[in-house]
N, C-alpha and C positions, 0 to 999 in steps of 0.2 A: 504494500500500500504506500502509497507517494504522501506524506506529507510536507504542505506546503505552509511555508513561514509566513502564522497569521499576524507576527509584529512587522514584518516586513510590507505586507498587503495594507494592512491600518496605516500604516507609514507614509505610504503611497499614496493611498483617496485622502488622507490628512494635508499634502500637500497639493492637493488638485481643491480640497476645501470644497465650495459649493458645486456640483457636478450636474450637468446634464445626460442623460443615457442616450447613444445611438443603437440602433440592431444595424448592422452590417451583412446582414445577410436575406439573398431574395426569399421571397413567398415562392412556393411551387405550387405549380397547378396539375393534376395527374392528367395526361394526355396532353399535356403543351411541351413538357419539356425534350430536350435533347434524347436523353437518358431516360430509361422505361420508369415510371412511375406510376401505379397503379392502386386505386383507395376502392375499396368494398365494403362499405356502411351493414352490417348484420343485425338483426334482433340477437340480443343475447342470448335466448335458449340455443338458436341454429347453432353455436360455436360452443357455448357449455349447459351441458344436457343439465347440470345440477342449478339453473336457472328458470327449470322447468316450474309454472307458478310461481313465479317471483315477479314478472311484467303484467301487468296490468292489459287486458288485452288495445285498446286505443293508449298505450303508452310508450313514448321515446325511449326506448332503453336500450342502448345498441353497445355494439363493440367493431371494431375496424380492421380489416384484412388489409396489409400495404404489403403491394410487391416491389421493388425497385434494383436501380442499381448504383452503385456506390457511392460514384460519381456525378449524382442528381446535382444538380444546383450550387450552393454555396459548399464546398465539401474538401475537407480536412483528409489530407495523404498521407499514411503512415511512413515509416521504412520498408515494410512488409510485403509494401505496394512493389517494388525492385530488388529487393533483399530477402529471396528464400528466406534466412534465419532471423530477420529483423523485425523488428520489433512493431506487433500490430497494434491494431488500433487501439481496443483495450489495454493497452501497455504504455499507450504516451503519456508519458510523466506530468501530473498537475502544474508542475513548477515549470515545463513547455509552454503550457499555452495561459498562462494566469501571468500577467504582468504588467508593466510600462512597455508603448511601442509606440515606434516613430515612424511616421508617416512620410514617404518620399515621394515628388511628384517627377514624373517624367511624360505629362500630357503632352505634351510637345513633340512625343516622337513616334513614328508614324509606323504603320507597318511592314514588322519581318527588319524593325532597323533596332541596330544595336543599341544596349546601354552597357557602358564600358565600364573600367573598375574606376577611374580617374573622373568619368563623371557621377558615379554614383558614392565614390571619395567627396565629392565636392557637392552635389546637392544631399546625400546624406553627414554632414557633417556632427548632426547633432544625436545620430547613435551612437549610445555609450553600447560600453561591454555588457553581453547579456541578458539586450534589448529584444522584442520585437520587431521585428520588421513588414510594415505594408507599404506597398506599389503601389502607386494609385497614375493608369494612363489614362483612362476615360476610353478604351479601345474594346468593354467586352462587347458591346454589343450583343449584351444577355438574349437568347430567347431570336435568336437571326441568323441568315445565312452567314453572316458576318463574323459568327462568335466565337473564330478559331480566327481573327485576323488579330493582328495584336505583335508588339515589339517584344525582343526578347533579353535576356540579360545575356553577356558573354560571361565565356567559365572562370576567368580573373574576376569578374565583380562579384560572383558568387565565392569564389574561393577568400575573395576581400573579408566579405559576410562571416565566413565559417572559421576563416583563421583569425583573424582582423579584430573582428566586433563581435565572434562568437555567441553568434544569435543565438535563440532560442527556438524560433517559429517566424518562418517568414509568408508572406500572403499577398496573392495578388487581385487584382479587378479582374482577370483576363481568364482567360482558358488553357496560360499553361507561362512556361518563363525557358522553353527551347527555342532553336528556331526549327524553325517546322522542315525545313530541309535539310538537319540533322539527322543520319540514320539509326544513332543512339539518342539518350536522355544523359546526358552527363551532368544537367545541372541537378537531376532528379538525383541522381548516384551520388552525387560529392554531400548534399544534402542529408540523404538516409542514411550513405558509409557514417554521419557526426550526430546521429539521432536527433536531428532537424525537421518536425513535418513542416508540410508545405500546404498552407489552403490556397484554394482557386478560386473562381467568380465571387469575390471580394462586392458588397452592393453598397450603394448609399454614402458613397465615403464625399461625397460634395456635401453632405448631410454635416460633416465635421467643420467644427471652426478654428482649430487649433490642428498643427504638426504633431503634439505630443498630446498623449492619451493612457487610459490603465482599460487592459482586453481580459475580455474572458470570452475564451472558447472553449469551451468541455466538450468533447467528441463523444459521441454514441459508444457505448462499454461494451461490446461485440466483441467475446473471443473468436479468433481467424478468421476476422474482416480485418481486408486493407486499407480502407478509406470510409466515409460517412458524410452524410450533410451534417452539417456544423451549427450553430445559431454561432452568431457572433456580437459581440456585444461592448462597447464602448464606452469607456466614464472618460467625459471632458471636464474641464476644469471650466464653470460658466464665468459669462462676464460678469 
């Protein structure tokens, strides 16, 4: 069991002081998304027989059948995801995805174009050691034919991240941080080899009014799943 340092967390919102909450992460709708997502609303008895006489016959009493896949929507990648022996989803450490994260903007850059280690040295300046890290391009284009177009990072900016500032959880707006005309995932590999997950379709971050922020992302607790939708969740420091 992962426990995580609750003088350190108080610490935190104590200096963020009066806070506003963002969700950072989309709504799904079953039959819109990319990825199978499927919802079957049941009467309770149909799914457990010992509910039998417990509904009322004109009463809402249901339970939900969802079939999906991993990578629906806003969704948290383990190591597990590229690393036979790494570490699944149920396994990502509370102290991963619970902390301060800095927000870096690279809307400016267009698709399938690099972000280098020198410019993400210089617009991430203000990540400390053992930060979060979120991208924010404006490029997902959630929910469109578009939603694999998007700039990538090179393997120096990431290795910047993992040697450098020894993130903890990095996350983007987009549909992924390769470039698409890579035949491997190396930025996925250097990531998972340093038990770094990665979220994807990152939502609402225009929503933020501030670079710096305290996240909680808790991942769905699925032994031998590699990935999950995510909620994500943002305390700013209000004005």
């Amino acid at each position: 069991m992962t426990v995580l340092g609750a003088a350190d967390v108080r610490r935190n919102l104590a200096d963020l002081g009066t806070v506003r909450v963002i969700e950072l992460s989309h709504v799904l709708f079953p039959g819109q998304e990319e990825f199978r997502l499927e919802v079957t609303n049941r009467y309770v008895e149909e799914l457990q027989p010992f509910y039998v006489g417990k509904r009322a016959p004109d009463a809402w009493y249901i339970m939900s059948e969802v079939a999906l896949w991993s990578h629906v929507g806003t969704h948290m990648e383990s190591p597990f995801h590229y690393l036979k022996d790494g570490t699944d989803i149920a396994g990502v450490e509370l102290d991963r995805v619970v902390g301060m994260c800095q927000l870096v903007d690279f809307r400016d850059k267009g698709v399938a174009q690099p972000i280098s280690r020198e410019e993400l040295r210089g617009r991430g300046s203000g990540i400390e050691v053992g930060d979060i890290v979120f991208i924010r391009t404006d490029s997902g284009h959630y929910r469109t034919e578009q939603s694999h177009d998007h700039p990538y990072l090179e393997r120096a900016a990431i290795d910047w991240l993992v040697e450098d500032r020894r993130i903890r959880l990095l996350g983007v707006d987009c549909s992924g941080i390769e470039r698409r005309t890579e035949p491997a995932q190396p930025n996925h590999e250097t990531l998972f080899k340093n038990g770094i997950p990665l979220i994807e379709h990152l939502a609402y971050l225009d929503r933020l009014t501030r670079n710096r922020f305290f996240v909680v992302a808790v991942p769905w607790r699925v032994k031998g799943l590699e990935a999950t939708p995510v909620s994500v969740v943002a305390f700013e420091k209000a004005d």
